[in-house]
C-alpha positions as CSV (number, residue, x, y, z in Angstrom):
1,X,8.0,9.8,0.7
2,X,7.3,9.8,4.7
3,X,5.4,7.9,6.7
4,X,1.8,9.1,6.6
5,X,0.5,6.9,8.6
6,X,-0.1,8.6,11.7
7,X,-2.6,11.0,9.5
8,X,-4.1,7.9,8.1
9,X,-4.8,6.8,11.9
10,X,-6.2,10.2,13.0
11,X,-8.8,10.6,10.2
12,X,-9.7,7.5,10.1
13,X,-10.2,7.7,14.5
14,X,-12.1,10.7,13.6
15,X,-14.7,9.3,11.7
16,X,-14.9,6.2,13.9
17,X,-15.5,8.7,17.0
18,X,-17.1,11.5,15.7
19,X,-16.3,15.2,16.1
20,X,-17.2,14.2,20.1
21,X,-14.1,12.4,20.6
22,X,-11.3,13.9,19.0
23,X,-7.7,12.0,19.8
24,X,-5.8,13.5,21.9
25,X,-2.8,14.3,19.2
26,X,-5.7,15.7,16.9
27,X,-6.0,19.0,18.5
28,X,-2.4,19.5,18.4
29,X,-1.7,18.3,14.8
30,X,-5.0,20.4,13.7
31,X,-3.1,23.1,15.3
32,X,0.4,23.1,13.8
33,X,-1.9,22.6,10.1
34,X,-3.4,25.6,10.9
35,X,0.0,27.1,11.6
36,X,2.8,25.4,9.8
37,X,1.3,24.8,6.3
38,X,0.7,27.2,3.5
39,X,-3.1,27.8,1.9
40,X,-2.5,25.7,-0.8
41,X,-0.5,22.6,2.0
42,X,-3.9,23.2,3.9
43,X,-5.8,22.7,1.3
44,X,-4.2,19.6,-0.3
45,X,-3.8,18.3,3.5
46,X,-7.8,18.3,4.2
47,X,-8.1,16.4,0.7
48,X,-6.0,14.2,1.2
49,X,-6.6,12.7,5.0
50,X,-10.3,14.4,6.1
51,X,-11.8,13.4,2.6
52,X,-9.3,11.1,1.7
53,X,-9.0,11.8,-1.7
54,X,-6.4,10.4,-3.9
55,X,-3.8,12.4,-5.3
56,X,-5.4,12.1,-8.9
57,X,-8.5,13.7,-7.6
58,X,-6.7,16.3,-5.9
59,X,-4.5,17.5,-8.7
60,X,-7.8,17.3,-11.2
61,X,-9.8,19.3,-8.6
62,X,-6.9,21.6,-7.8
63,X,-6.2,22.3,-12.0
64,X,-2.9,20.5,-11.9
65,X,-2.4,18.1,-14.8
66,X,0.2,15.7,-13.2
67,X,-0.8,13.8,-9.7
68,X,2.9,14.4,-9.0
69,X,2.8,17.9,-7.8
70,X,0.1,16.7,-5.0
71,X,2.7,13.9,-3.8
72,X,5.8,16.6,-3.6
73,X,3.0,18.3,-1.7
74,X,2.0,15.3,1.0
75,X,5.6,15.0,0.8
76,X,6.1,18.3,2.1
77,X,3.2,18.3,4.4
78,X,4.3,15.4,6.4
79,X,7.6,16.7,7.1
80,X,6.8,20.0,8.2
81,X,4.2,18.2,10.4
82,X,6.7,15.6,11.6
83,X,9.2,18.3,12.5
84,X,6.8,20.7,14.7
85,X,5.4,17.6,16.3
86,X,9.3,16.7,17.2
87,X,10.2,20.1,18.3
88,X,6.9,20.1,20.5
């Protein structure tokens, strides 16, 4: 799976700083979210690194009976992240 742990650093800067202080990458990746990833990628994505849910409680809040489908989704997530921020 990729590296998620540039997300892990921004959400966790986030609640650190507070909503005042917002890294400077923040903005950008909140942006390409916004406009890269699907409903369902958005959804899983706020989850998983603004509430930092695990992929358990995602699937079960989500209906999915296997955690699975939430990791193909991260999965997903990061690399379509990763690749806009690379093309930016």
């Amino acid at each position: 799976m990729g590296d998620a742990s540039a997300l892990d650093y921004l959400a966790q800067q986030q609640q650190s700083q507070g909503p005042s202080d917002p890294h400077p990458l923040q903005e950008l990746v909140e942006e390409l979210v916004q406009s890269e990833l699907t409903e369902k990628e958005r959804t899983v994505f706020y989850m998983r690194f603004g509430e930092r849910a695990s992929h358990r409680e995602i699937a079960r809040r989500m209906g999915y009976r296997s955690h699975r489908v939430i990791q193909v989704l991260e999965e997903r997530i990061i690399n379509k992240i990763s690749e806009a921020l690379n093309a930016s």
